[in-house]
N, CA, C and O atoms as CSV, one atom per row, in Angstrom:
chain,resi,resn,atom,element,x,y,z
A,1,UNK,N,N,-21.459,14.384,-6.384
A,1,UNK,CA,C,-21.794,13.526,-7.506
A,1,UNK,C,C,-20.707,13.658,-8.568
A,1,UNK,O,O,-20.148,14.752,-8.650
A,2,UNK,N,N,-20.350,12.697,-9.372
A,2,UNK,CA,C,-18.954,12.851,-9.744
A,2,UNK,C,C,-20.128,12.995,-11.201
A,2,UNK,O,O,-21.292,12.626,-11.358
A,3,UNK,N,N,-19.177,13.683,-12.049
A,3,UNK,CA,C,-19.299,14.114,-13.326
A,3,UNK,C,C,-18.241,13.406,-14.431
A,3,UNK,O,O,-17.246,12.783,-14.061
A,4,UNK,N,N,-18.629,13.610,-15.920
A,4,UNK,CA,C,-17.527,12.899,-16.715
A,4,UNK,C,C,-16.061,13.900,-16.393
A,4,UNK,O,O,-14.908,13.531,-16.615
A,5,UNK,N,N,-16.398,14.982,-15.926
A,5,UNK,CA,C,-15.154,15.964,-16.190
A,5,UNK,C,C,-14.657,15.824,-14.892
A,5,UNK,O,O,-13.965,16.809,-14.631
A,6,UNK,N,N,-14.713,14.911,-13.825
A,6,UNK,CA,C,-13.749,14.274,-13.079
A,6,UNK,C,C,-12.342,13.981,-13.468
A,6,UNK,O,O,-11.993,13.159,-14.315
A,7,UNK,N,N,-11.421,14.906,-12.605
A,7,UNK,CA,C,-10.151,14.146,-13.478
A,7,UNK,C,C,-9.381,13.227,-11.619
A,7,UNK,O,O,-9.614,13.546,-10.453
A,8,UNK,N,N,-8.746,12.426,-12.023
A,8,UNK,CA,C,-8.060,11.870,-10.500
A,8,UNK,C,C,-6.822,12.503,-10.583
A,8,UNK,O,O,-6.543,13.244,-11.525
A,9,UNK,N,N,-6.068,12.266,-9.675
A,9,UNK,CA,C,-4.256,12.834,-9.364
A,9,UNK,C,C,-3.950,11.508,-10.094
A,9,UNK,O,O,-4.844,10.686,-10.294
A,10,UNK,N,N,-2.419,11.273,-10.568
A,10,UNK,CA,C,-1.531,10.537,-10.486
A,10,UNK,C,C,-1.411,9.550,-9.414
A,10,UNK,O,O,-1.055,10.036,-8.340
A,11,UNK,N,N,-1.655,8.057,-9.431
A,11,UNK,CA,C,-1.555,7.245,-8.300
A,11,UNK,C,C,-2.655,6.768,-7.665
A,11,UNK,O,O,-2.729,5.651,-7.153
A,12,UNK,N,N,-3.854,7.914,-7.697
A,12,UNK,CA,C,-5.001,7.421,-6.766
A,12,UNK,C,C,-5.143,6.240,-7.245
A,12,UNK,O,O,-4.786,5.391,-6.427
A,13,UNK,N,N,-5.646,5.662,-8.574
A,13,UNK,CA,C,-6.469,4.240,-8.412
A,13,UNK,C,C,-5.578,2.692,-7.553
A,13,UNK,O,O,-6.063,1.739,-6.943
A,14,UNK,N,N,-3.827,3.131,-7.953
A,14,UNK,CA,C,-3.227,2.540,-7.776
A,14,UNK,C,C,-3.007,2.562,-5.915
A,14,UNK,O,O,-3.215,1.452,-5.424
A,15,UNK,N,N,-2.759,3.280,-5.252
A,15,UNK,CA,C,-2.928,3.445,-3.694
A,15,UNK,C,C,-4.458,2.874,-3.264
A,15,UNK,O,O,-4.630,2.355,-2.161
A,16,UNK,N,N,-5.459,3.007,-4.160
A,16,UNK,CA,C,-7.007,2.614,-3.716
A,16,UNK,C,C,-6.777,1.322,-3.415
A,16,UNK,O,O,-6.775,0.843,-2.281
A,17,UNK,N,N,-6.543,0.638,-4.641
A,17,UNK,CA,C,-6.409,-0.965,-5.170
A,17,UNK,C,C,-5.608,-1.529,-4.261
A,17,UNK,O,O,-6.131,-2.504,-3.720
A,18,UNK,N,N,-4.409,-1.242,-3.856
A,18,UNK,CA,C,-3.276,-1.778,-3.206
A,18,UNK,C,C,-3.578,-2.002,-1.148
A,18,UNK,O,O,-3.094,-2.835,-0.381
A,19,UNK,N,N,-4.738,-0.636,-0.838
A,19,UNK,CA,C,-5.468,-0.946,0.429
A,19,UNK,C,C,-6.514,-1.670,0.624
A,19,UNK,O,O,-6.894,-2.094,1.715
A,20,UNK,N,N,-7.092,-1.865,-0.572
A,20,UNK,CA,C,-8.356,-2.722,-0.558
A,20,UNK,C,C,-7.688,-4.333,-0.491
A,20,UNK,O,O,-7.914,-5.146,0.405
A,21,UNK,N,N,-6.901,-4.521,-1.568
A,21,UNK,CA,C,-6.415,-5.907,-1.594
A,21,UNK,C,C,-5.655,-6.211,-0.059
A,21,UNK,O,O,-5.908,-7.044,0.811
A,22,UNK,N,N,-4.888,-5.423,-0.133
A,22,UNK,CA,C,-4.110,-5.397,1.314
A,22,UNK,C,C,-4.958,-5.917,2.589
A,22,UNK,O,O,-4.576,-6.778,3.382
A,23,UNK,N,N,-6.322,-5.143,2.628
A,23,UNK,CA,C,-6.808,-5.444,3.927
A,23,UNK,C,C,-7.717,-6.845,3.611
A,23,UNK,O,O,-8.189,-7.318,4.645
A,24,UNK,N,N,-8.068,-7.635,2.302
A,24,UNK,CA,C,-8.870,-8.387,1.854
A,24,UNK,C,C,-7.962,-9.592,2.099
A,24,UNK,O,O,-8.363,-10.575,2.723
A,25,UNK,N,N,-6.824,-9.501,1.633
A,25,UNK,CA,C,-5.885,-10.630,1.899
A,25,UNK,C,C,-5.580,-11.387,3.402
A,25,UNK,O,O,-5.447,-12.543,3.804
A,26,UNK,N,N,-5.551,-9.767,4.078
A,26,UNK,CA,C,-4.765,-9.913,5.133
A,26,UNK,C,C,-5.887,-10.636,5.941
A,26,UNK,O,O,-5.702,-11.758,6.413
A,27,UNK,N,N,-7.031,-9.966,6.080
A,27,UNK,CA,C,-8.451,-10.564,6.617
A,27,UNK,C,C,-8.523,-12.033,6.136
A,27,UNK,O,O,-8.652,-12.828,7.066
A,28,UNK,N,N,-8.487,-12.399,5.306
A,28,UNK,CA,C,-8.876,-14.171,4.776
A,28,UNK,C,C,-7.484,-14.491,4.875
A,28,UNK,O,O,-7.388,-15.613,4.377
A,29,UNK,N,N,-6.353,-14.107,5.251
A,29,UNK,CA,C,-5.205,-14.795,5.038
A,29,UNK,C,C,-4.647,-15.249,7.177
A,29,UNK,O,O,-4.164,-16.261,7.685
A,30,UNK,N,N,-4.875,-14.517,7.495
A,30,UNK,CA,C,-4.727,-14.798,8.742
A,30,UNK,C,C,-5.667,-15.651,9.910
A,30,UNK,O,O,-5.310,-16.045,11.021
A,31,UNK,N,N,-6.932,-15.775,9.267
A,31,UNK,CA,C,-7.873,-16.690,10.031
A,31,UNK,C,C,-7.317,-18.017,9.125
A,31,UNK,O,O,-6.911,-18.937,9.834
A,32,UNK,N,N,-7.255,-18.203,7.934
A,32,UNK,CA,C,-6.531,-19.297,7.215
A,32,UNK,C,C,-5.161,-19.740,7.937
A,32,UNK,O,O,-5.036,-20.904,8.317
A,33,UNK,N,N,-4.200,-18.854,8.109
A,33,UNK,CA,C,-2.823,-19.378,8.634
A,33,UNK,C,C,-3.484,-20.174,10.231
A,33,UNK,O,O,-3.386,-21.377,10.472
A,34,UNK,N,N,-4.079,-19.235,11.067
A,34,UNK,CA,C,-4.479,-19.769,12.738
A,34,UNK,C,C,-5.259,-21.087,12.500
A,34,UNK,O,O,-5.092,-22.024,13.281
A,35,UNK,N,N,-6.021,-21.181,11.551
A,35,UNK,CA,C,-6.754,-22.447,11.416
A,35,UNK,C,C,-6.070,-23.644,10.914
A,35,UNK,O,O,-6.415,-24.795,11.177
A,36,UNK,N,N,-5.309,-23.381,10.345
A,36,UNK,CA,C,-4.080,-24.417,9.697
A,36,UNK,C,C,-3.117,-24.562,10.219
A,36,UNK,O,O,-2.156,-25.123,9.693
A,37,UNK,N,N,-3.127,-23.900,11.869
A,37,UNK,CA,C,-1.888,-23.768,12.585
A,37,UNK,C,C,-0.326,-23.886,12.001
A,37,UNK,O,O,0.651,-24.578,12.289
A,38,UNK,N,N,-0.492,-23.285,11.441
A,38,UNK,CA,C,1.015,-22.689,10.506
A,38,UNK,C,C,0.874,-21.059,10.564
A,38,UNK,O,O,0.215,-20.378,9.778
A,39,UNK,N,N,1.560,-20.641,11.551
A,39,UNK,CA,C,1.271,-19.211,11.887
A,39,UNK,C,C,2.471,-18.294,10.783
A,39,UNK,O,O,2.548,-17.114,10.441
A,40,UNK,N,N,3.303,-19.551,10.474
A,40,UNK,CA,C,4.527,-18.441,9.616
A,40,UNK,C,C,4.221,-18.048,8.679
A,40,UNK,O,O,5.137,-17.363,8.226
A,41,UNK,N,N,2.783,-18.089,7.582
A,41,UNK,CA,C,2.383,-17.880,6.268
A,41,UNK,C,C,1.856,-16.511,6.686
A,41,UNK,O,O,1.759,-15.748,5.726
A,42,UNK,N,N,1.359,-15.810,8.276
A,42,UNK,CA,C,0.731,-14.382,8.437
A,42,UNK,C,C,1.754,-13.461,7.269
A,42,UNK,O,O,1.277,-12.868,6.301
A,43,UNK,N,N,2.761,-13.488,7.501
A,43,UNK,CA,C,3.778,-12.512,7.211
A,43,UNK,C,C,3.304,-12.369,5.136
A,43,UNK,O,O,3.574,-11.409,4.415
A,44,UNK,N,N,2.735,-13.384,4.814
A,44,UNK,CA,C,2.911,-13.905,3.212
A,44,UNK,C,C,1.632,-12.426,3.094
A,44,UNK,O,O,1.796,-11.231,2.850
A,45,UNK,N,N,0.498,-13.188,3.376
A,45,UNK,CA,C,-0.847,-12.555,2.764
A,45,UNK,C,C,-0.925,-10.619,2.734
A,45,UNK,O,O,-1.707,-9.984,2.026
A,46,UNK,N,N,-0.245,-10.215,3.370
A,46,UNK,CA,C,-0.406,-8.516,3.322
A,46,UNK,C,C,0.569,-8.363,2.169
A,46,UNK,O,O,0.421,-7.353,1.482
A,47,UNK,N,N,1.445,-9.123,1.881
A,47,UNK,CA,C,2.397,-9.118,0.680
A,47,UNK,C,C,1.453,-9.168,-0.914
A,47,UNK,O,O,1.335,-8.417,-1.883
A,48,UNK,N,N,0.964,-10.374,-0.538
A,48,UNK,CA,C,-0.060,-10.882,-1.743
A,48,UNK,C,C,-0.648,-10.038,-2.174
A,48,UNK,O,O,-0.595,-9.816,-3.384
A,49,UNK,N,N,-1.566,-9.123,-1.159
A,49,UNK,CA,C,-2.307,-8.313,-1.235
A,49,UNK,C,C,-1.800,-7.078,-1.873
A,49,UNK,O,O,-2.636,-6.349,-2.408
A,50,UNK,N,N,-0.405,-6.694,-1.899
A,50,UNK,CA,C,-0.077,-5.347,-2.676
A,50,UNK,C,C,0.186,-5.562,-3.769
A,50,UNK,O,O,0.080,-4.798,-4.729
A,51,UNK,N,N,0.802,-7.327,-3.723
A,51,UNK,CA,C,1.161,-7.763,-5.455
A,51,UNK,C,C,0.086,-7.961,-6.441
A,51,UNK,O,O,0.393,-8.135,-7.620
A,52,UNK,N,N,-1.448,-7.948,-5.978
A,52,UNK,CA,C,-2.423,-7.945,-7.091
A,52,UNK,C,C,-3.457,-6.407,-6.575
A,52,UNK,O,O,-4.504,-6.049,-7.114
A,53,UNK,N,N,-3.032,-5.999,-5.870
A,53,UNK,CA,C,-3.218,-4.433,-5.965
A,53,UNK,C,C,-2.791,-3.588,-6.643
A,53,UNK,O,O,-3.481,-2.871,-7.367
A,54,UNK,N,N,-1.431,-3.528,-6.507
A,54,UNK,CA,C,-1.001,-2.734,-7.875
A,54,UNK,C,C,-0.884,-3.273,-9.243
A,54,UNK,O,O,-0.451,-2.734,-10.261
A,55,UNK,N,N,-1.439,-4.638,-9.015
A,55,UNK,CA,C,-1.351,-5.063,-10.463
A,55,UNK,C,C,-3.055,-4.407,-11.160
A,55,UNK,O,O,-3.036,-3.752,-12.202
A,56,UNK,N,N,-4.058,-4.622,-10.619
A,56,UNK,CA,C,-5.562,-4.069,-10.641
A,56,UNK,C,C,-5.470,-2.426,-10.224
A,56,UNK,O,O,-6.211,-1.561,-10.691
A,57,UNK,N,N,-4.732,-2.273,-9.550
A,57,UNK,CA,C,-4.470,-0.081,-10.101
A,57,UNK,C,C,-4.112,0.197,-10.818
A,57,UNK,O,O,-4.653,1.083,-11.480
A,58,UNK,N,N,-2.909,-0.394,-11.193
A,58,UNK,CA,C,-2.398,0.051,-12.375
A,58,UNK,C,C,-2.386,-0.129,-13.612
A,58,UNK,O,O,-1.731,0.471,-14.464
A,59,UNK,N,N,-3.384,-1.269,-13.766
A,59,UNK,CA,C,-4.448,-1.725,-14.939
A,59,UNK,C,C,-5.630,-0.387,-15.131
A,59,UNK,O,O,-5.498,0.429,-16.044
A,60,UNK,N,N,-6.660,-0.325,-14.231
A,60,UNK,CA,C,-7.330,0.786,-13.851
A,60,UNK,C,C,-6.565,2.213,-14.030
A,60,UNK,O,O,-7.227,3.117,-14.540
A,61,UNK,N,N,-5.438,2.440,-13.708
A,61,UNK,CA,C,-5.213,3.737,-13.549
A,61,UNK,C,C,-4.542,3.809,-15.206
A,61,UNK,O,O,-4.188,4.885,-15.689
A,62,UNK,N,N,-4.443,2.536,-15.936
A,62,UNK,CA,C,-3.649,3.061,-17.385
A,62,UNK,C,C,-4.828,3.372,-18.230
A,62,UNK,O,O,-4.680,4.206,-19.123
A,63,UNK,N,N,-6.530,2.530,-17.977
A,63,UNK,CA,C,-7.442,3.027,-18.540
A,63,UNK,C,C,-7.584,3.828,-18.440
A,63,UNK,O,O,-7.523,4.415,-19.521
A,64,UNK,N,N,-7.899,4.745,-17.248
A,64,UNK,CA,C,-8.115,6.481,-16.653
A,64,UNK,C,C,-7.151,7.142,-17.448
A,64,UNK,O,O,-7.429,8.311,-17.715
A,65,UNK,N,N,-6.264,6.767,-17.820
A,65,UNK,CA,C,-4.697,7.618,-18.294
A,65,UNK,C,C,-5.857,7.423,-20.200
A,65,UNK,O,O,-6.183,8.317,-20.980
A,66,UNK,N,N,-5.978,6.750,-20.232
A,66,UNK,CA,C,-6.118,6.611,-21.877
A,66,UNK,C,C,-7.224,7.290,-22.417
A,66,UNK,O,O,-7.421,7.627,-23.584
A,67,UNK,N,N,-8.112,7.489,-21.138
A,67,UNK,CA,C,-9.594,8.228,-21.477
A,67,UNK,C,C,-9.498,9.651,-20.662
A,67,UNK,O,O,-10.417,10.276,-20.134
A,68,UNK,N,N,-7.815,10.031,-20.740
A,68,UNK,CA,C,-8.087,11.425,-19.958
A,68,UNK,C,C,-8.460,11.768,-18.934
A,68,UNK,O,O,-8.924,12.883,-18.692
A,69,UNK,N,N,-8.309,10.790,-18.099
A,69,UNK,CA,C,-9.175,11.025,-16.676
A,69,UNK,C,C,-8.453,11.331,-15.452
A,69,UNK,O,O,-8.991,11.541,-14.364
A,70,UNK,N,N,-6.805,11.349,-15.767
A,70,UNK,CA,C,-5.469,11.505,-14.781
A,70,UNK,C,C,-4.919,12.346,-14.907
A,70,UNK,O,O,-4.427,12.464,-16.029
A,71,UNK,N,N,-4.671,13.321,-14.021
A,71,UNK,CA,C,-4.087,14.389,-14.127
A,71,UNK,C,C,-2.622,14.363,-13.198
A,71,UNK,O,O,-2.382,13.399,-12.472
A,72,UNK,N,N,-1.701,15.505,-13.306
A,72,UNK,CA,C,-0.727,15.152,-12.511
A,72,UNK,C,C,-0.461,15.442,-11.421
A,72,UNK,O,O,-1.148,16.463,-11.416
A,73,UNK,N,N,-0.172,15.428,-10.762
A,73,UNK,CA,C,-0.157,15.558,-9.349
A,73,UNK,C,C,0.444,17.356,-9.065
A,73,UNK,O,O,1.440,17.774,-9.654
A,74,UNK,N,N,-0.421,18.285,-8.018
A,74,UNK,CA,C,-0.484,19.211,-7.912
A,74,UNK,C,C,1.029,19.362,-7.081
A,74,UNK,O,O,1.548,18.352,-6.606
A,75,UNK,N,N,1.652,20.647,-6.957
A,75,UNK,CA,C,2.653,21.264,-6.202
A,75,UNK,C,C,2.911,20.458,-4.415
A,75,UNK,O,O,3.760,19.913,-3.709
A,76,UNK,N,N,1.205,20.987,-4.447
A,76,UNK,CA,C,0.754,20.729,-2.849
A,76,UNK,C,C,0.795,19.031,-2.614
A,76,UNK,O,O,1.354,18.572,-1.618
A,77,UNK,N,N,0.438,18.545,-3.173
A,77,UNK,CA,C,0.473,17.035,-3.236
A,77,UNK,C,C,1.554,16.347,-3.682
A,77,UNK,O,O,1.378,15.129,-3.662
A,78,UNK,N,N,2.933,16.817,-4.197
A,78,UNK,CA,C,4.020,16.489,-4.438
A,78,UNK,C,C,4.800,16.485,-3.008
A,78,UNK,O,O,5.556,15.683,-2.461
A,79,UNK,N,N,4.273,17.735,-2.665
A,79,UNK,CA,C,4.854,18.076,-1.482
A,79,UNK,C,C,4.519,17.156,-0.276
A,79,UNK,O,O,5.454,16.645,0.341
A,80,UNK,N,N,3.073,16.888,0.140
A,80,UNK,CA,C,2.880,15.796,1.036
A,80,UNK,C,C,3.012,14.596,0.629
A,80,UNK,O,O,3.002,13.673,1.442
A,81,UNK,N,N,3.126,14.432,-0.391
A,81,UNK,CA,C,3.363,12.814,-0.366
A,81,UNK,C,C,5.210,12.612,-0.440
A,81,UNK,O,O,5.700,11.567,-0.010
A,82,UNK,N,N,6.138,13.762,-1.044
A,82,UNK,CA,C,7.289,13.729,0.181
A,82,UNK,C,C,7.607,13.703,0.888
A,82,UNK,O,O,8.574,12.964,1.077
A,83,UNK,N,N,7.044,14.540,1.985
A,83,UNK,CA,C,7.231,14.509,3.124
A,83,UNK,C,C,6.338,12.877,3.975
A,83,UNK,O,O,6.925,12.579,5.015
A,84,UNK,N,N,5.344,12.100,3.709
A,84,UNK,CA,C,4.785,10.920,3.906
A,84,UNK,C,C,5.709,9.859,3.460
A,84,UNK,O,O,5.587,8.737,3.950
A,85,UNK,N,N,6.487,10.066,2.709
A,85,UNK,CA,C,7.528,9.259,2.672
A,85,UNK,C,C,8.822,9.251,3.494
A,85,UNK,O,O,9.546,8.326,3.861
A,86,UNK,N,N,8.886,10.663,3.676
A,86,UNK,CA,C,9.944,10.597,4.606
A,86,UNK,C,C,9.554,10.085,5.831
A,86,UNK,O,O,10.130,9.133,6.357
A,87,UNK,N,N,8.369,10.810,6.437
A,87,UNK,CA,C,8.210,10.015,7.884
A,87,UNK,C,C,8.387,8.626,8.006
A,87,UNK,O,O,9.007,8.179,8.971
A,88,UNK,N,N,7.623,7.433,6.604
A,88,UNK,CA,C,7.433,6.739,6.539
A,88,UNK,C,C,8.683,5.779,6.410
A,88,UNK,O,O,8.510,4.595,6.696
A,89,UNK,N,N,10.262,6.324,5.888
A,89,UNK,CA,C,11.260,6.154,6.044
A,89,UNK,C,C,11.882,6.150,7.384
A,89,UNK,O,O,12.444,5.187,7.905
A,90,UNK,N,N,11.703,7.485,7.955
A,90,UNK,CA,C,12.514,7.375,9.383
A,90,UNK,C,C,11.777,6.755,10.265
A,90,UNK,O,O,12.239,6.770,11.406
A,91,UNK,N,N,10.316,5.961,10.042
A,91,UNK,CA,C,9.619,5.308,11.419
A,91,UNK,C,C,10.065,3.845,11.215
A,91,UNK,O,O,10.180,3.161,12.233
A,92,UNK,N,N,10.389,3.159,9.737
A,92,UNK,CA,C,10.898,2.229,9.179
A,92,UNK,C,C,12.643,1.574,10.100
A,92,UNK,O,O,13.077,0.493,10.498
A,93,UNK,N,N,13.129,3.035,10.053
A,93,UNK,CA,C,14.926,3.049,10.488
A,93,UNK,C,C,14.729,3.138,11.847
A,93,UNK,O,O,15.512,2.505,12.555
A,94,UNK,N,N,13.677,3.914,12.477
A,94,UNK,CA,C,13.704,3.937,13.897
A,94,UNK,C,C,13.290,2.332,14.515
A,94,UNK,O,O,14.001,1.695,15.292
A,95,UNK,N,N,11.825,1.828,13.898
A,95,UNK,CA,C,11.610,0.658,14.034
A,95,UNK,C,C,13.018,-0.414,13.896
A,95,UNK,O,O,13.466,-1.133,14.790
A,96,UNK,N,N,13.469,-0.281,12.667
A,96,UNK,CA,C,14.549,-1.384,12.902
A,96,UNK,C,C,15.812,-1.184,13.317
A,96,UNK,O,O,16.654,-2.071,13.180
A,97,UNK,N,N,16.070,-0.127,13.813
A,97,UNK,CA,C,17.182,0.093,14.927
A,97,UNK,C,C,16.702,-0.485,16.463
A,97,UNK,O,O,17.424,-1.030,17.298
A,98,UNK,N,N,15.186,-0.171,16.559
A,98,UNK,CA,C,14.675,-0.632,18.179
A,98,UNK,C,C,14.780,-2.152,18.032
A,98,UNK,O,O,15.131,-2.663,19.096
A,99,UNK,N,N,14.573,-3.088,16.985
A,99,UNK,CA,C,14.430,-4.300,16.998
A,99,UNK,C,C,15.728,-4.400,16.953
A,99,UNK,O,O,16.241,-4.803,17.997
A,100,UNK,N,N,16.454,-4.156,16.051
A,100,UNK,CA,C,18.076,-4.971,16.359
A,100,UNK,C,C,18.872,-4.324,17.948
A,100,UNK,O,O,19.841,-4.853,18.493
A,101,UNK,N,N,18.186,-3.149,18.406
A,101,UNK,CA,C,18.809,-3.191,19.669
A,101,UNK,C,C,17.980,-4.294,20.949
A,101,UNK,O,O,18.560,-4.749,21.935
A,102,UNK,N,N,16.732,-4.496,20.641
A,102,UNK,CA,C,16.200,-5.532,21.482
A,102,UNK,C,C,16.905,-6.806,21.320
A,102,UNK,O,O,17.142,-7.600,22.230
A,103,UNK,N,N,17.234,-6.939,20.032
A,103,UNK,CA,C,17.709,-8.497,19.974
A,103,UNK,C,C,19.343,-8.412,20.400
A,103,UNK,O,O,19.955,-9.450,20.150
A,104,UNK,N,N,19.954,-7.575,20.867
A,104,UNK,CA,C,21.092,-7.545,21.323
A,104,UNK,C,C,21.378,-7.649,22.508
A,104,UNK,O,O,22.348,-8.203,23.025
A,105,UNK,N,N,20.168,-6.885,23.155
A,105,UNK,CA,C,19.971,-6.994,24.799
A,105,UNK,C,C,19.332,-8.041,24.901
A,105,UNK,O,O,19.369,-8.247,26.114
A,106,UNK,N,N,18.644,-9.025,24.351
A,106,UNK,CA,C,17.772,-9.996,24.938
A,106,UNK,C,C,19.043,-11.445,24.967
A,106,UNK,O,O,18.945,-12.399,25.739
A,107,UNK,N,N,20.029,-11.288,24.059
A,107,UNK,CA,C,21.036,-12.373,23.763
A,107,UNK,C,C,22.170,-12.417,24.562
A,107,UNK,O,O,23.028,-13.279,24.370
């Protein structure tokens, strides 16, 4: 049961907001593109979805900031969310090294 003396990390509301919109968009945005048979707009809506996600976290997370409710992010949690970036970097470079080598062999 959460209490007033709840405090959040740095970021949570903003990472909350940005998966919720993300998967809300992407869900109503892709039965919309297949039904309108214009399949090239899929790529748009997961976009949409982070651009009024972090706009609604970080609205949310500046209230939390103003009423004391954000704290900063611990040692331990600096630490994994470095290292989550890094993976999230080298699966990015691995991914687009495999695609530009597919499209080299396929041509």
């Amino acid at each position: 049961m959460e209490t007033k003396e709840d405090k959040y990390p740095e970021g949570h509301f903003v990472g909350l907001w940005m998966g919720i919109f993300i998967a809300i968009f992407t869900g109503a945005g892709i039965p919309l593109s297949i039904a309108t048979s214009n399949t090239s707009f899929i790529g748009i809506w997961p976009g949409l979805g982070v651009a009024v996600g972090l706009a609604v976290g970080q609205s949310i997370e500046n209230k939390y900031k103003q009423e004391g409710k954000i704290r900063p992010l611990t040692a331990t949690e600096q630490k994994r969310k470095r290292f989550a970036v890094m993976v999230g970097v080298a699966l990015l470079t691995i991914g687009m090294a495999l695609g530009v080598l597919f499209l080299f062999l396929n041509s």
